[in-house]
MIDRENMI-50223 format. One line per field, with one value per residue (C-alpha): residue number from 1; residue in one letter; chain; y, x, z. Coordinates in steps of 0.5 Angstrom, whole numbers. Layout:
% residues N
nr (NUM  ...)
rest (A  ...)
kette (A  ...)
v (Y  ...)
u (X  ...)
w (Z  ...)
% end
This chain:
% residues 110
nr (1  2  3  4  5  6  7  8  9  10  11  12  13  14  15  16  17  18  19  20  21  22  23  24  25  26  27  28  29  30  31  32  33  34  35  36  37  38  39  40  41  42  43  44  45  46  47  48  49  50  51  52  53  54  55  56  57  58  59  60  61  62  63  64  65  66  67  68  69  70  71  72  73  74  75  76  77  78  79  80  81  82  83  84  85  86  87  88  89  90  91  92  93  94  95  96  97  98  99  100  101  102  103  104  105  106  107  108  109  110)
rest (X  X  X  X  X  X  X  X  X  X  X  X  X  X  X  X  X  X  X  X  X  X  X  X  X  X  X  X  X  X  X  X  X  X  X  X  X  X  X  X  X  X  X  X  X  X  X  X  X  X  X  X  X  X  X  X  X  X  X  X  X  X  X  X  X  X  X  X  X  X  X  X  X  X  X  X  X  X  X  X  X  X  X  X  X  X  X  X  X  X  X  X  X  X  X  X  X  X  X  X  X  X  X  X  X  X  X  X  X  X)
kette (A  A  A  A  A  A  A  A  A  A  A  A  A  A  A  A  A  A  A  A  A  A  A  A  A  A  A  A  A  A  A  A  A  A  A  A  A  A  A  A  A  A  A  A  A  A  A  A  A  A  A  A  A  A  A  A  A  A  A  A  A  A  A  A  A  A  A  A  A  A  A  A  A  A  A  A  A  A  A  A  A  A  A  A  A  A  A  A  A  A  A  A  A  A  A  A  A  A  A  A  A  A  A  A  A  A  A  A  A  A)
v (366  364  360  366  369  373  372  377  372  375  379  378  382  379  372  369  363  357  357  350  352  356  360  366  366  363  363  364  362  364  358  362  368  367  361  361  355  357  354  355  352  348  346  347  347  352  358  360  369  369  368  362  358  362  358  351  346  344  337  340  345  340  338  344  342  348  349  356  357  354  347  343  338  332  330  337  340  335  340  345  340  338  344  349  344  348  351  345  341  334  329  333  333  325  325  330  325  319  322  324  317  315  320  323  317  320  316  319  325  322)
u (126  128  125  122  121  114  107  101  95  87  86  92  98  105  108  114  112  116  118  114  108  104  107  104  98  93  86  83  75  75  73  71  75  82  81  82  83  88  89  95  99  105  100  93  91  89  92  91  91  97  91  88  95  97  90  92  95  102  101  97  101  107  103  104  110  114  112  108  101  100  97  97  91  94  95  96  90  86  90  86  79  81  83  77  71  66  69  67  62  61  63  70  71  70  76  81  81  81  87  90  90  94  99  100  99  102  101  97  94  89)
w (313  320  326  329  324  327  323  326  329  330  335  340  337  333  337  334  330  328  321  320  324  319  313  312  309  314  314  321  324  332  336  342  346  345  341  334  329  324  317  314  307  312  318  320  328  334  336  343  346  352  357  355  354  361  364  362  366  364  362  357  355  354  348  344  339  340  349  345  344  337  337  331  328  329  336  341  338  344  349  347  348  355  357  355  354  355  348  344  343  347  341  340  348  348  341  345  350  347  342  348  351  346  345  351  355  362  368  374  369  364)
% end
């Protein structure tokens, strides 16, 4: 399997996805409209339609591992909290920004 090997994602088409990032077998829960939460044996985290992703900010964009519209759970999935907080509920916006601060601790955005 090569790194852009392509791996069909809910309702947005085929985009190239890292070798490491899913696998093929993946479960999916729709967040809200371009926004999905993906559940794979290699990786878990949000995954995001070509619109979303084009409306985020580029800092937030930069934390995606790949500079592509998946988002894993261990830290980057924060991005997609900040960026659409009216997605999500109160008490994982306050997390996304705390993970944000500690990971991403840019100067002058957070």
């Amino acid at each position: 399997m090569s790194a852009t090997t392509e791996y069909p994602r809910f309702g947005y088409g085929m985009y190239p996805a890292p070798e490491w990032s899913l696998g093929p077998d993946v479960e999916r829960r729709k967040v809200a409209e371009g926004i999905e939460w993906v559940d794979g044996p290699r990786h878990r985290g949000f995954v995001l339609s070509r619109e979303r992703y084009d409306r985020m900010p580029d800092h937030l964009k930069a934390c995606s591992f790949d500079r592509n519209e998946f988002f894993e759970e261990d830290c980057s999935w924060c991005a997609v909290c900040i960026a659409f907080p009216e997605c999500f509920a109160d008490h994982h916006v306050v997390m996304a920004w705390e993970t944000y601060k500690r990971w991403y601790n840019i100067p002058g955005v957070a």
